[in-house]
ROVO-937820 format. One record per residue: residue number from 1; residue in three letters; x, y, z of N, C-alpha, C, O in turn. Coordinates in pm, 1 decimal, always signed. Layout:
BEGIN
SITE  nr rest   n_east  n_north     n_up  ca_east ca_north    ca_up   c_east  c_north     c_up   o_east  o_north     o_up
SITE NUM  ALA        X        Y        Z        X        Y        Z        X        Y        Z        X        Y        Z
...
//
This chain:
BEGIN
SITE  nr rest   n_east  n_north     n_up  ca_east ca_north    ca_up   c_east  c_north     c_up   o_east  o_north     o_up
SITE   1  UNK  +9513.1  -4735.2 +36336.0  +9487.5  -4667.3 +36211.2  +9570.3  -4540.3 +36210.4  +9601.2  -4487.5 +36317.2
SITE   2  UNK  +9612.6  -4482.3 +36077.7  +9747.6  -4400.6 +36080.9  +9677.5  -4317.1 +36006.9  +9720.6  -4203.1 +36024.5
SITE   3  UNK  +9557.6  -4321.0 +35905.3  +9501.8  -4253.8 +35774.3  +9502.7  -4124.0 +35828.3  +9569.9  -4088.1 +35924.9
SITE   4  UNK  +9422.6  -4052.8 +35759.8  +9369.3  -3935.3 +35816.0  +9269.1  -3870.9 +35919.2  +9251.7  -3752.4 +35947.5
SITE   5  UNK  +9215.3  -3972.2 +35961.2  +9079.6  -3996.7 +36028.8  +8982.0  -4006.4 +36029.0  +8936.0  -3995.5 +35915.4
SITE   6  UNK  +8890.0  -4028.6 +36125.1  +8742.5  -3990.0 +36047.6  +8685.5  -3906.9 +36128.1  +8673.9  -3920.1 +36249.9
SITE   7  UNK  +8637.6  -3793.4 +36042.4  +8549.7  -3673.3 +36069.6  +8408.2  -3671.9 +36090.1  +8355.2  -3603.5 +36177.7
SITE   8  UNK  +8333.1  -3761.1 +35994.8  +8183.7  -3779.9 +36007.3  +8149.9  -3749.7 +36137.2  +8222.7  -3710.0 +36228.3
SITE   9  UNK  +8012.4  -3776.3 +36135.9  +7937.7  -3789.0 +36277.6  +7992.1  -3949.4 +36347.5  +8050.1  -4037.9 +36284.5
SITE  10  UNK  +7961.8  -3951.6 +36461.8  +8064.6  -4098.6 +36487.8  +7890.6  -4219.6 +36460.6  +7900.9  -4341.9 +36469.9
SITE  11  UNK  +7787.0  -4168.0 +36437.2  +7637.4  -4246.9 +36395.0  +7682.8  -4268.3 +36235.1  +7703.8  -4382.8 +36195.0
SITE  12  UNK  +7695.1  -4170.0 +36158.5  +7696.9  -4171.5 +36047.3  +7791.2  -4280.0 +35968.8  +7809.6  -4327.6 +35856.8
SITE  13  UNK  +7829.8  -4285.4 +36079.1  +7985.9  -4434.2 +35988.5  +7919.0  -4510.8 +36032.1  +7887.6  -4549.5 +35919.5
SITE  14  UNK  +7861.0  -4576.9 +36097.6  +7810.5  -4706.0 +36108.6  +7662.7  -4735.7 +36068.9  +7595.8  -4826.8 +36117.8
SITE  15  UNK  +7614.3  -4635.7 +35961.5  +7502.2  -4681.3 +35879.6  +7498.9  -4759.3 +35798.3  +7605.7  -4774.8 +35739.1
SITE  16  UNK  +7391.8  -4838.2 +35757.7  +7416.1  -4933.5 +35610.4  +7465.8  -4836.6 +35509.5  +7448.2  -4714.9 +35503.3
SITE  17  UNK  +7552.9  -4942.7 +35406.8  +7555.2  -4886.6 +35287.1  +7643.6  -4747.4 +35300.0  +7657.2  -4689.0 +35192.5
SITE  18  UNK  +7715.7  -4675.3 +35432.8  +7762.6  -4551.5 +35395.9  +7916.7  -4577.4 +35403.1  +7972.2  -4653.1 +35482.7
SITE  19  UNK  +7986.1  -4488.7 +35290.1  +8136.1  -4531.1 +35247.4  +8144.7  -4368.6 +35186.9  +8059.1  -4286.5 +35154.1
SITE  20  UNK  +8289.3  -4368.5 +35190.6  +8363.2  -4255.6 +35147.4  +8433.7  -4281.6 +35029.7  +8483.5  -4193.3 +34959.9
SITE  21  UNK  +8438.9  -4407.9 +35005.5  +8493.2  -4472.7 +34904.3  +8423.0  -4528.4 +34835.4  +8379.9  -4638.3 +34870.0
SITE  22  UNK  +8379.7  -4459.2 +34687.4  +8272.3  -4513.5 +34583.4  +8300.0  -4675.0 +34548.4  +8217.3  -4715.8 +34466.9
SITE  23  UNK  +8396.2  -4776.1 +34590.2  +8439.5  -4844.7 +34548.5  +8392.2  -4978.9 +34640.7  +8378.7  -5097.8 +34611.9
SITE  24  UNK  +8374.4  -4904.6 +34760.8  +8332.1  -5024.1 +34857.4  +8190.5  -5003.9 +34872.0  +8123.1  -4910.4 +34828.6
SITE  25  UNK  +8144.7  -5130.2 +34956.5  +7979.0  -5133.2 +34977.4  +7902.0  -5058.6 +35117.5  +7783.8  -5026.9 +35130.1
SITE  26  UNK  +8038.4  -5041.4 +35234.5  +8012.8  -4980.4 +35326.0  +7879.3  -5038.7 +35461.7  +7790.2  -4981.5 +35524.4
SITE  27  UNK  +7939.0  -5196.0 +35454.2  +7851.5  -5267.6 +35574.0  +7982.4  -5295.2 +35673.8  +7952.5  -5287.2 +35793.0
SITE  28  UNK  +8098.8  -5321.1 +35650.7  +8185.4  -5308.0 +35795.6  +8147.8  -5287.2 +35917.0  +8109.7  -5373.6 +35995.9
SITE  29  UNK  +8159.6  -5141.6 +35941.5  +8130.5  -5064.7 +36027.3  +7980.6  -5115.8 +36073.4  +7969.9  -5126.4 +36195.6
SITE  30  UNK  +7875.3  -5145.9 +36005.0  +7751.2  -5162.4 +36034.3  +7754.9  -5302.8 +36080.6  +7703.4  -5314.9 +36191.7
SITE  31  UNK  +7811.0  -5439.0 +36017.1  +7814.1  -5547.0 +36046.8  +7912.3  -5504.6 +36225.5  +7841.7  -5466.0 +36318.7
SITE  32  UNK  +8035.4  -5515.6 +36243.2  +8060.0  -5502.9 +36376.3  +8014.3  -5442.6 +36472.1  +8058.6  -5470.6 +36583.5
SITE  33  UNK  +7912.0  -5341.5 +36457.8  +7809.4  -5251.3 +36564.9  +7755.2  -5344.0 +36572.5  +7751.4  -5360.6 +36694.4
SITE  34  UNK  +7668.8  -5484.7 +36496.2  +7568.9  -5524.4 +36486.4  +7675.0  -5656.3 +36580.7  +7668.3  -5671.1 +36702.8
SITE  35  UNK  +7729.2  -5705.1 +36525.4  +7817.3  -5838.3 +36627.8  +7816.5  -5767.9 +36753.2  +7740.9  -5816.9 +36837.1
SITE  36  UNK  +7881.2  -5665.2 +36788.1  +7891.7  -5631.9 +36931.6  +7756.8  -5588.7 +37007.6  +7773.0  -5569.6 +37128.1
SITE  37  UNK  +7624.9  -5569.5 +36957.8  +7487.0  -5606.0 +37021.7  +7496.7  -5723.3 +37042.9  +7507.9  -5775.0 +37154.0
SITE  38  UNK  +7493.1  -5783.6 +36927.5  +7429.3  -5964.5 +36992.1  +7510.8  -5970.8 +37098.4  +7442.7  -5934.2 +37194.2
SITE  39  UNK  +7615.0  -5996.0 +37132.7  +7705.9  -5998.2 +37223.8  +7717.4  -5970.7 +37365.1  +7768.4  -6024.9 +37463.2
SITE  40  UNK  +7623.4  -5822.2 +37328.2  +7590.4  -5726.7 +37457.9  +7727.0  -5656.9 +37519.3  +7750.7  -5620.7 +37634.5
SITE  41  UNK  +7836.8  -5649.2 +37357.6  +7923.7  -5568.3 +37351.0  +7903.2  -5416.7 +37362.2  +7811.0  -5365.8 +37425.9
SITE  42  UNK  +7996.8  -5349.2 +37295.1  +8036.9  -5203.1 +37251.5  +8157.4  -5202.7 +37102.4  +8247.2  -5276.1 +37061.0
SITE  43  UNK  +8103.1  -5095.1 +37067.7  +8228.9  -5044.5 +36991.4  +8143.8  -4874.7 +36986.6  +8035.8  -4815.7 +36983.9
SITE  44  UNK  +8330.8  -4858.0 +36988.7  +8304.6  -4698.8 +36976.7  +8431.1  -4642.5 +36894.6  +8535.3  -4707.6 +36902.0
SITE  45  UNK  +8428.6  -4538.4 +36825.5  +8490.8  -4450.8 +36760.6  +8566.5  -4352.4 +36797.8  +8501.8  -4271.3 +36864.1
SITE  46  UNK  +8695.9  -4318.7 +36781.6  +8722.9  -4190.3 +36828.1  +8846.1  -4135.1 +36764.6  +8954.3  -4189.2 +36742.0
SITE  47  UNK  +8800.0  -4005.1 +36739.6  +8915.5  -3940.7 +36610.0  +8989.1  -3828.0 +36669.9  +8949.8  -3711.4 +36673.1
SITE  48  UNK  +9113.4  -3879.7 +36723.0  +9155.5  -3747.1 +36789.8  +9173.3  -3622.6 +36669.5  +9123.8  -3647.4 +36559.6
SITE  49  UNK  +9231.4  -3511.9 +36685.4  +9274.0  -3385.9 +36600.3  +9433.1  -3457.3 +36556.1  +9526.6  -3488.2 +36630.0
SITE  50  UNK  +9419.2  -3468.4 +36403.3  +9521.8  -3498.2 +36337.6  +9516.1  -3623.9 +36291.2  +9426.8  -3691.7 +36342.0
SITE  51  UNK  +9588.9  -3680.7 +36203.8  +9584.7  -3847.9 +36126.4  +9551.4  -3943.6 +36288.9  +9583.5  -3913.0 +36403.7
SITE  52  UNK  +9471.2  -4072.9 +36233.8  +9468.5  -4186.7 +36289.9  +9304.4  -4183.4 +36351.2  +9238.5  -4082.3 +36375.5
SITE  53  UNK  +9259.7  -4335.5 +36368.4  +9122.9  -4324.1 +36474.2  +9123.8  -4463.4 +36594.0  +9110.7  -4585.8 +36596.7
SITE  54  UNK  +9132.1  -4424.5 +36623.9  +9109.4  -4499.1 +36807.7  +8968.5  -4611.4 +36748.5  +8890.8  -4580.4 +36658.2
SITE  55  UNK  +8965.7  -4726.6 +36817.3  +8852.8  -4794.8 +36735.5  +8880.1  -4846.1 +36918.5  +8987.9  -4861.7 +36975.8
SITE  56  UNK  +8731.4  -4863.3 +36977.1  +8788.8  -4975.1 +37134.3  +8662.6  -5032.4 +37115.3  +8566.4  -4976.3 +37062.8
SITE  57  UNK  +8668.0  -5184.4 +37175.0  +8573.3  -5276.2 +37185.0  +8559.1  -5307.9 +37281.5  +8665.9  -5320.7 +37341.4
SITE  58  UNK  +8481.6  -5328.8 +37332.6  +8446.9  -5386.8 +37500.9  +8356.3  -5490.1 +37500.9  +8235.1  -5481.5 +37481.0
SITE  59  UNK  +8433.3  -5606.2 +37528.3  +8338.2  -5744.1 +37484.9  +8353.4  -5841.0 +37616.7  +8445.6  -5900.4 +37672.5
SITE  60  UNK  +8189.2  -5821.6 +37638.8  +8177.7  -5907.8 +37833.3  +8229.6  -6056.6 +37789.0  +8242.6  -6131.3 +37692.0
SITE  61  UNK  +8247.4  -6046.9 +37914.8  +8314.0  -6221.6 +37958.2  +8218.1  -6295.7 +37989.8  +8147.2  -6256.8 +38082.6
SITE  62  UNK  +8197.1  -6379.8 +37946.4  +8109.7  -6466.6 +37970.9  +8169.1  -6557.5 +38098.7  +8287.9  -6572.8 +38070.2
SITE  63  UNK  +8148.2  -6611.2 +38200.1  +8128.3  -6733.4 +38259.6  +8028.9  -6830.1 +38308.1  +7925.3  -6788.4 +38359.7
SITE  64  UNK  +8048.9  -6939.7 +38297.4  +7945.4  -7072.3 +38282.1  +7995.9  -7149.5 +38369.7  +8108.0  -7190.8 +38340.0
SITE  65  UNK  +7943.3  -7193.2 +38492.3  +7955.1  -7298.3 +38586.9  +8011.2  -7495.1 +38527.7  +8087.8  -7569.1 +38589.4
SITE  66  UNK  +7948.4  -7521.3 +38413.7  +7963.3  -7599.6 +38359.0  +8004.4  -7580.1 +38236.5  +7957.3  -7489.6 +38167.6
SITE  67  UNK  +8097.8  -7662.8 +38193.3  +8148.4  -7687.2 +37995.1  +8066.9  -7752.8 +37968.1  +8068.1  -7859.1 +38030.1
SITE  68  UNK  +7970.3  -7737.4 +37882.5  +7897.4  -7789.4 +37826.7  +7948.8  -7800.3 +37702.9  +8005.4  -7695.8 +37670.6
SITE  69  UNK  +7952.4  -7888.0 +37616.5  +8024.4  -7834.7 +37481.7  +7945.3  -7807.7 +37354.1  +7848.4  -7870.5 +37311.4
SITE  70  UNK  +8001.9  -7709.0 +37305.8  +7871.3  -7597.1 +37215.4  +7845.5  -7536.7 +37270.8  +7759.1  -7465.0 +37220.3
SITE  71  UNK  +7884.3  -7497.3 +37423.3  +7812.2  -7381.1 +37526.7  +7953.1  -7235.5 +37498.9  +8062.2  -7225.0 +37442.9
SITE  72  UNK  +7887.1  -7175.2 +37555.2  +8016.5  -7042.7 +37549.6  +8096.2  -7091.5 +37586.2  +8075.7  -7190.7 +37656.2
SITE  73  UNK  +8252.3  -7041.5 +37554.1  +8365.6  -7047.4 +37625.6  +8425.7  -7001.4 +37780.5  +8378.7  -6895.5 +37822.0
SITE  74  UNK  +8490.1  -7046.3 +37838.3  +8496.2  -7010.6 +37982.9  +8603.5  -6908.0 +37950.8  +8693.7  -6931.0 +37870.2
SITE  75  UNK  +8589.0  -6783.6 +38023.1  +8755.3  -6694.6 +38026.6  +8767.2  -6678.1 +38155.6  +8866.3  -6621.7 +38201.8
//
């Protein structure tokens, strides 16, 4: 991201419904916090001083002794 950044609180962006932009509905941010629980992920935010924001995800690896198919993927 190159924009300007984001300043908010780093909680405050990932509430329902909150946008800076009257135009959007502002579940993004709330839907991918919410994928990376089920997951037993992360996401986190980070706005250095000056344009752009750092976005990092940290998403566990699953491994499974057996392919089961319909089971998680092996990495």
């Amino acid at each position: 991201d190159y924009g300007c950044g984001i300043h908010e609180d780093s909680e405050t962006i990932f509430a329902p419904f909150y946008s800076t932009d009257p135009l959007k509905v502002g579940l993004g941010l709330t839907e991918a916090r919410m994928s990376m629980i089920k997951i037993g992920g992360e996401i986190q935010m980070k706005s250095p001083t000056g344009p752009g924001t750092i976005v990092d995800l940290k998403i566990p690896v699953a491994y499974k002794a057996d392919s089961t198919p319909g089971g998680p993927a092996l990495f």
